[in-house]
C-alpha positions in Angstrom: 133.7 -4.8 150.6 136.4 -2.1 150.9 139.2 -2.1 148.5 142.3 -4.7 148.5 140.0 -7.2 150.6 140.4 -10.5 149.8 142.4 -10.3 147.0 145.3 -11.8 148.0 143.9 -15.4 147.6 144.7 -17.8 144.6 142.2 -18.4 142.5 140.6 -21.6 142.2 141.1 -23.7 138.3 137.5 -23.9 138.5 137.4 -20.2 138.8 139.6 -19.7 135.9 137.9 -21.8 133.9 134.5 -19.9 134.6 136.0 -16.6 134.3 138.0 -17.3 131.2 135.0 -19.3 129.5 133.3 -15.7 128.6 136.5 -14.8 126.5 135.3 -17.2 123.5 132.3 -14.8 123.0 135.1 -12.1 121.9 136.7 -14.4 120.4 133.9 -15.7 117.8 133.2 -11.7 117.4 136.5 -11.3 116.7 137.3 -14.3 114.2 134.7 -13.1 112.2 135.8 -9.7 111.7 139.4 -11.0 111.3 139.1 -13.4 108.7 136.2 -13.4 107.7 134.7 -9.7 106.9 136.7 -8.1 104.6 136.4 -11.4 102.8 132.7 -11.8 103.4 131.7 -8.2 102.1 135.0 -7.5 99.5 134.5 -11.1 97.5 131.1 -12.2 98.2 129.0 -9.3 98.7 130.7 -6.7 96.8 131.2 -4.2 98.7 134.4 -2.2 98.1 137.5 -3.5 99.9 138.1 0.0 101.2 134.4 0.6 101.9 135.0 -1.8 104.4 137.8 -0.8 106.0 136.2 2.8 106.5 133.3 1.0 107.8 135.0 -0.2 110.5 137.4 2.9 111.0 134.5 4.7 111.5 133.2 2.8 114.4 136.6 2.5 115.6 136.2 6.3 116.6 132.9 6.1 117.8 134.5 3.2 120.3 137.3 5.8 121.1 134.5 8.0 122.7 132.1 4.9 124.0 134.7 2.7 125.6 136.3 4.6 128.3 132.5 6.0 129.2 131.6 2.6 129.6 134.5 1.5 132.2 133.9 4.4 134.2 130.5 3.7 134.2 131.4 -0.1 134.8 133.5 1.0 138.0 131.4 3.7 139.7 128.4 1.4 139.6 126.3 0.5 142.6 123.7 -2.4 142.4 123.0 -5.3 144.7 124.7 -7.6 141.9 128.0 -5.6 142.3 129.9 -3.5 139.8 130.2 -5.6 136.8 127.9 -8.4 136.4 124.5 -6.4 135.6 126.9 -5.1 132.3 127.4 -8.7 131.9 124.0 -10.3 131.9 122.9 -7.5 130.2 124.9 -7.9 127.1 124.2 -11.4 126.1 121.4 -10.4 123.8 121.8 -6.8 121.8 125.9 -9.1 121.0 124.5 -12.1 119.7 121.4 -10.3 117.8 123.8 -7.9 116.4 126.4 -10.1 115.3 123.5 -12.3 113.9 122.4 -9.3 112.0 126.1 -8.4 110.3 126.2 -11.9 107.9 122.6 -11.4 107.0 123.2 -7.9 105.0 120.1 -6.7 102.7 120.7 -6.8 99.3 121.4 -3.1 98.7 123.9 -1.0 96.1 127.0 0.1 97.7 126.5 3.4 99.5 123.2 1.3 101.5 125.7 -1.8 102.5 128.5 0.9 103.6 125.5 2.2 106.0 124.2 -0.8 107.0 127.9 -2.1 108.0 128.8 1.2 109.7 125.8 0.7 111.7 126.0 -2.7 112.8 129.5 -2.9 113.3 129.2 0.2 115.7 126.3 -1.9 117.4 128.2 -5.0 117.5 131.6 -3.0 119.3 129.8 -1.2 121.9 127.1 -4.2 122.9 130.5 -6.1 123.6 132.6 -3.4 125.0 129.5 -3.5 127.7 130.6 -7.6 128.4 134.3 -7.7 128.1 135.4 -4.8 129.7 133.5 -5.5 133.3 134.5 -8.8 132.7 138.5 -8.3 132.3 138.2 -5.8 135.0 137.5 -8.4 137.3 141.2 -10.1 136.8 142.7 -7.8 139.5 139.5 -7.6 141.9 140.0 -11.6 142.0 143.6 -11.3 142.7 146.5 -9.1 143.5 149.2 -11.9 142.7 151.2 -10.7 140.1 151.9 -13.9 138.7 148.4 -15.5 139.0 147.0 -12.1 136.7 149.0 -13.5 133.9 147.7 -16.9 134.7 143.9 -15.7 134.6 144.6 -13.9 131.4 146.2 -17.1 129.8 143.2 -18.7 130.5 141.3 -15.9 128.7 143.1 -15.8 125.9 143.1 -19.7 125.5 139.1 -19.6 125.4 139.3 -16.3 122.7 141.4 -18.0 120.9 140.2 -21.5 120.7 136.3 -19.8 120.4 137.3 -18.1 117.6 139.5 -21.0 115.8 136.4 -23.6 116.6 134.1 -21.5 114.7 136.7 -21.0 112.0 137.4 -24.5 111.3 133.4 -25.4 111.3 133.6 -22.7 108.2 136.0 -24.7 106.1 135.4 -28.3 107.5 131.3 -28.1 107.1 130.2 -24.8 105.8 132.6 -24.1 103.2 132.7 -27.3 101.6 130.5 -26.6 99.2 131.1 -26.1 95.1 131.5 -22.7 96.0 134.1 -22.5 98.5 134.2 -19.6 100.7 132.1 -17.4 98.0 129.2 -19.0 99.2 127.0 -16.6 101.1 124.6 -18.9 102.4 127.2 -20.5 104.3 127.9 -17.4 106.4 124.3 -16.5 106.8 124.5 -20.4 108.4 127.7 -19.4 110.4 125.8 -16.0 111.5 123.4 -18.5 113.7 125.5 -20.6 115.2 128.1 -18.0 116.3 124.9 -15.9 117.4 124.0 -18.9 119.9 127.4 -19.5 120.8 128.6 -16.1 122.1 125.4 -15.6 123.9 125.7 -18.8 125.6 129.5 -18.5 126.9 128.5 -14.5 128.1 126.3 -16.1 130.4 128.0 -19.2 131.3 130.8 -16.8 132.5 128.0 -14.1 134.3 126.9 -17.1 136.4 130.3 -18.9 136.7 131.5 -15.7 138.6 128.1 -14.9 140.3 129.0 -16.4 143.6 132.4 -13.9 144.3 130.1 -10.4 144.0 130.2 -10.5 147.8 134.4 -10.5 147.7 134.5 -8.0 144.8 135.4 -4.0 145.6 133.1 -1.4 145.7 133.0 2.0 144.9 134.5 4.4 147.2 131.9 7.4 148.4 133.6 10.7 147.9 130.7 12.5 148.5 131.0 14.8 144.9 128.3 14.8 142.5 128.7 13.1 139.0 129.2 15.8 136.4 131.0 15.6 132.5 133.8 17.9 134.3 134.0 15.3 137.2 133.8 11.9 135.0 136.5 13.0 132.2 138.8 15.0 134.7 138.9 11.6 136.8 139.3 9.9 133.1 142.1 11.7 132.2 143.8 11.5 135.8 143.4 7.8 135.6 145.5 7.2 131.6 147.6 10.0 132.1 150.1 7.7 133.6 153.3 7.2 131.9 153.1 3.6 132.0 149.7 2.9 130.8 150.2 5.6 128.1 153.2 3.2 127.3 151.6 0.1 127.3 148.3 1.5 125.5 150.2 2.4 122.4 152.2 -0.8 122.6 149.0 -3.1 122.3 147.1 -0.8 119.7 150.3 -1.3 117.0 149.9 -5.2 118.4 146.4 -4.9 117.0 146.7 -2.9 114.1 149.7 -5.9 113.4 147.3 -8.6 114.3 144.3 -7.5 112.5 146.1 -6.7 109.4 147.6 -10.2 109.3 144.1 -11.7 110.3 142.3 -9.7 107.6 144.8 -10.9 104.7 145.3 -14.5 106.3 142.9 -16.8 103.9 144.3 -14.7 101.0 147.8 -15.6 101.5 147.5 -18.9 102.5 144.7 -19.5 99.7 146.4 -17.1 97.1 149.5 -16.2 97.5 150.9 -19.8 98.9 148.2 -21.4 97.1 147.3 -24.0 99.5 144.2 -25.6 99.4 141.3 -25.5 101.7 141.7 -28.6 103.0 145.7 -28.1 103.7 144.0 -24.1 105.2 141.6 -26.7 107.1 144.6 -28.3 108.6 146.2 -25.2 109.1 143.0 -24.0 111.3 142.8 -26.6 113.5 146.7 -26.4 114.2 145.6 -23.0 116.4 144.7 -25.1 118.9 147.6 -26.4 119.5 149.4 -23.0 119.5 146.8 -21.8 122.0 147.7 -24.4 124.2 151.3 -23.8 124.0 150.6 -19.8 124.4 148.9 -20.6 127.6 151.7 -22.6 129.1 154.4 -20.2 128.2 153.0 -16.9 128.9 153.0 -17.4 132.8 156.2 -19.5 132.9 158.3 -17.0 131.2 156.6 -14.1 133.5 158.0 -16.2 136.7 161.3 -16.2 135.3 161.1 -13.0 133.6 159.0 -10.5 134.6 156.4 -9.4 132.5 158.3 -6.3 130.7 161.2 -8.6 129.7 159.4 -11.9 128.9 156.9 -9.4 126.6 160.5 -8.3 124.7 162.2 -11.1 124.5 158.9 -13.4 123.2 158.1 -10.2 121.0 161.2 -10.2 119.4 161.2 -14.0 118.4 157.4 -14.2 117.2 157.6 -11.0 115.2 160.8 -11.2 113.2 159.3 -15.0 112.5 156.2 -14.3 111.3 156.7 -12.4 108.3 160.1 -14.5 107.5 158.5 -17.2 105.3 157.2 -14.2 102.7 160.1 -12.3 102.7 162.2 -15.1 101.9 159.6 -16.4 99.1 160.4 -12.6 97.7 163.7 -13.4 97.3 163.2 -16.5 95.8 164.3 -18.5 99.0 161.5 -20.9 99.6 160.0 -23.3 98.0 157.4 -23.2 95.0 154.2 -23.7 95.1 153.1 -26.9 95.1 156.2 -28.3 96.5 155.4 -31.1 98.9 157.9 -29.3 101.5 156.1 -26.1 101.0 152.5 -26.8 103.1 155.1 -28.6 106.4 157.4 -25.9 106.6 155.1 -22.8 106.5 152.8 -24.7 108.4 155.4 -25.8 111.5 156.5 -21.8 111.8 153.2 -21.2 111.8 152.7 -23.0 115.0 155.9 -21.8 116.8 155.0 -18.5 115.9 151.6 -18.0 116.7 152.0 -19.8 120.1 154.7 -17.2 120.7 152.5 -14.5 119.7 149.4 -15.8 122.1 152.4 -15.5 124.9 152.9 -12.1 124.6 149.0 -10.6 124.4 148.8 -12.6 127.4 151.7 -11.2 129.3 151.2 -7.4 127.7 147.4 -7.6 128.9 148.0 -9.0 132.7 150.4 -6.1 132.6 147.1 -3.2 132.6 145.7 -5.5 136.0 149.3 -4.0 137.5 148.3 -0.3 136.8 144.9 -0.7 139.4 147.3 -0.5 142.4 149.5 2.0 140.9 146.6 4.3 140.4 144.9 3.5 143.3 148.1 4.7 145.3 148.4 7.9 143.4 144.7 9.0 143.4 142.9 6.6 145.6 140.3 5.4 143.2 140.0 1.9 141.8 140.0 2.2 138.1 139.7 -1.4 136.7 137.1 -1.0 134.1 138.8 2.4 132.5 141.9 0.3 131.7 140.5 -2.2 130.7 138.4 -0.5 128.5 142.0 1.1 127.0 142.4 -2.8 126.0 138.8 -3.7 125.1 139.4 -0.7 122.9 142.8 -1.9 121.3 142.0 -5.0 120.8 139.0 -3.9 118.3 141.7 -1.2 116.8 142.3 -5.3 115.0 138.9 -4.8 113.3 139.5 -1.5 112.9 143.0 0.2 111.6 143.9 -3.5 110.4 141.2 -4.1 108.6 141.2 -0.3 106.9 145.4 -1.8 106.5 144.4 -4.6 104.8 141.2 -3.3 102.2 143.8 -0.7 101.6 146.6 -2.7 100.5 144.1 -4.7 97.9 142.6 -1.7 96.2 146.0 -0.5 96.2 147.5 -3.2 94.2 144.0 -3.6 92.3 143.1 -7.5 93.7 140.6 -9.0 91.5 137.3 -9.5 93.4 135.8 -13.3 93.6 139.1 -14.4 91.3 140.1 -18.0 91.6 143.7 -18.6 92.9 144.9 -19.4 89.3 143.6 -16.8 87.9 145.5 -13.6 90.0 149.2 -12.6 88.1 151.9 -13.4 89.7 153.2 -9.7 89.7 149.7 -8.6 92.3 151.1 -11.6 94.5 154.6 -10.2 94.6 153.1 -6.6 95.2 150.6 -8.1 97.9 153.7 -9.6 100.0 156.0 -6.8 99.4 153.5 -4.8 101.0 152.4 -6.9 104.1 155.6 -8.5 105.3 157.7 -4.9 106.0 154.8 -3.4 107.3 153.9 -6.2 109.5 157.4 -6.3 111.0 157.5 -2.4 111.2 154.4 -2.4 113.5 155.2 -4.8 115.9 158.7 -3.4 116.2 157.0 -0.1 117.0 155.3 -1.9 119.9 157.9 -3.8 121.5 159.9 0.0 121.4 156.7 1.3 123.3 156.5 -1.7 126.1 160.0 -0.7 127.0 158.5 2.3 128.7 156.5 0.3 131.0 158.2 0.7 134.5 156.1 -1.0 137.2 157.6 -4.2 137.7 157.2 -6.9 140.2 158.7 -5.3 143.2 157.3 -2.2 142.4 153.7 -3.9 142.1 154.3 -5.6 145.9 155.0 -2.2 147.1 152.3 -0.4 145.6 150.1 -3.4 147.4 152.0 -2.6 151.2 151.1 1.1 151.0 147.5 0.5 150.0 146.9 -1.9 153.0 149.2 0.6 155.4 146.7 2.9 154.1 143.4 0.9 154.9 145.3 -0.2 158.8 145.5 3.3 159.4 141.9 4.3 158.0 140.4 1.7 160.3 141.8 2.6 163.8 
């Protein structure tokens, strides 16, 4: 199939569905490393907070170096199952073995479990960097609509988010019930399994579920120039070097950094700093569901009415002065105790609003990169779909990564007891632990929103780029 065929069609719920299913597998990867790591290997295992963090800053780097390799590779390959899918099938396994491997840890001093996490967290990045980036490069090969791209990645994001919340609320509503809470290692050797099973199950649920549409999927274009280094990172740097991906890349790696440094802190605050219980932080889990749900509704409705650049802003602008509100106002002695019965509802219903608002605007941000294919396509006639979507594979672990590092840092900064029971950590390391995160929360993610409003292709622009490219095929073909 030559490129821009058949794209113009709407794609089917069903299709959605199948396509978006896979996102749970990134998901669970991703829950677990958000709320569960630093906690995991600070708390239970032992390992120091910041040790952790540089664990996975180091293979943060390594992915700087593996990811784009892999989209190029992902776009210039030829097999009779297309592009894509043979990355797909073929990284079921080495993710679900890995990720298996990372909540089993030997029993080892610290230098041996800072090696051991370095190397299966590198593992774990680059086996799924090989299933998510083919598979979100598929969202503009299946259509060129510039509304239904934010649809398809709603639908995504619904399944990442609801894959990782499911296995975060079996955690606290089965496997951390025990007398030892969510120190108990056992239960995340437990978790470990069925996570394992889980995300390689939905990679190939979503492999087969878009088997069928390899016929109607582009393929590469012959230029007749050997493959060289020179040639594969001179195409590489053509390809990012545009002013509005180079916009949009930094504006969803500070949206990471933002979100995995509230992820990795998240069961502390709730659990220490608000000192809610786990059931009440049981409750609060499942509520994600809801705000997944609401995220997928809005995020396409507010990019009909909108446009993607201004509905990212404006939703931007609500969730992330919200989100840190509740602590900054608890620093000035504006909410309510802990304890109080009004404390749990309130915190809890912003919570909601908030997140849902957030889910909104990955959504819109990341259907934005599907709007840079025809744009580069136009300027150097190449389809680049699995580069750019390697950028956002890549940002989105920067969440593990320079949030995670964010986070350990903060705690062995203000010297947070390791394994200490809620009632037993001085109200002055609380204070320090909130002055820190709030302001540097909001600071990030108002960094971002300043670096989406250099984002220039918009919807018109988009249809145009679309009425050169088939001007441009009319014109090859007579």
């Amino acid at each position: 199939m030559t490129s821009g065929e058949g794209t113009a069609t709407r794609p089917s719920v069903w299709l959605k569905l199948a396509h978006g299913s896979g996102a749970a597998a990134f998901g669970i990867k991703n829950g677990g490393f958000d709320y569960f790591l630093l906690l995991f290997y600070g708390t239970v295992i032992g390992l120091e907070p910041g040790l952790v963090g540089l664990a996975i800053l180091i293979a943060l780097v390594i992915d700087a170096i593996s990811d784009p390799l892999v989209g190029y590779w992902s776009d210039n390959f030829r097999s009779r199952w297309g592009r894509r899918h043979p990355f797909m099938y073929a990284a079921a396994l080495p993710v679900a073995l890995s990720y298996f491997l990372l909540w089993n840890p030997p029993d080892w001093g610290q230098t041996g479990l800072f090696i051991y996490l370095t190397l299966i967290a590198v593992l774990i990045r680059t086996f799924i960097t090989f299933y998510e980036t083919p598979s979100s490069a598929l969202i503009p090969e299946i259509t060129a609509d510039y509304e239904e791209r934010t649809s398809l990645q709603s639908y995504r994001l619904l399944f990442g988010w609801s894959g990782g919340n499911l296995m975060t609320i079996v955690m606290f509503g089965v496997l951390l019930t025990g007398p030892l809470g969510m120190r108990d290692r056992d239960a995340y050797a437990t978790y470990g399994i069925i996570a394992s099973v889980l995300i390689f199950a939905t990679i190939m649920i979503s492999a087969l579920g878009t088997h069928h549409k390899i016929p109607d999927l582009h393929r590469p274009v012959e230029t007749g120039e050997r493959y060289s280094v020179a040639r594969v990172f001179r195409e590489m740097i053509q390809t990012l070097s545009e002013k509005s991906f180079v916009a949009l890349f930094f504006a969803t790696m500070l949206f990471a950094v933002a979100s995995g440094l509230s992820a990795a802190l998240a069961f502390l605050m709730l659990n220490y700093f608000w000192g809610f219980s786990e059931f009440q932080i049981f409750i609060w889990t499942c509520t994600v569901f809801l705000s997944a749900l609401l995220g997928f509704l809005v995020a396409p409705w507010t990019t009909r009415r909108l446009g993607k650049k201004r509905a990212t802003i404006v939703l931007g602008l609500l969730a992330f002065t919200i989100q840190p509100m509740p602590v900054l106002l608890r620093l000035a002695g504006l909410m309510p105790e802990n304890g109080d019965p009004l404390l749990f509802p309130l915190v809890l219903a912003i919570n909601v609003v908030d997140l849902s608002l957030i889910i909104a605007v990955q959504a819109v941000a990341f259907s934005m990169i599907a709007d840079l294919v025809e744009s580069n396509e136009v300027r150097t006639g190449r389809r680049s779909e699995g580069v750019y979507y390697a950028a956002v594979t890549f940002t989105r672990k920067t969440t593990q990564g320079l949030g995670v590092l964010a986070a350990g840092l903060i705690l062995s900064f203000i010297d947070f007891p390791e394994g200490a029971e809620p009632s037993s950590v001085s109200q002055e390391v609380l204070w320090q632990l909130g002055a820190l995160y709030a302001p540097a929360l909001l600071a990030i993610y108002l960094a971002a929103l300043f670096c989406i409003a250099r984002y220039r292709i918009d919807k018109a622009e988009h249809e145009e780029n679309l009425r050169r490219l088939a001007a441009a095929r009319a014109a090859a073909t007579d």
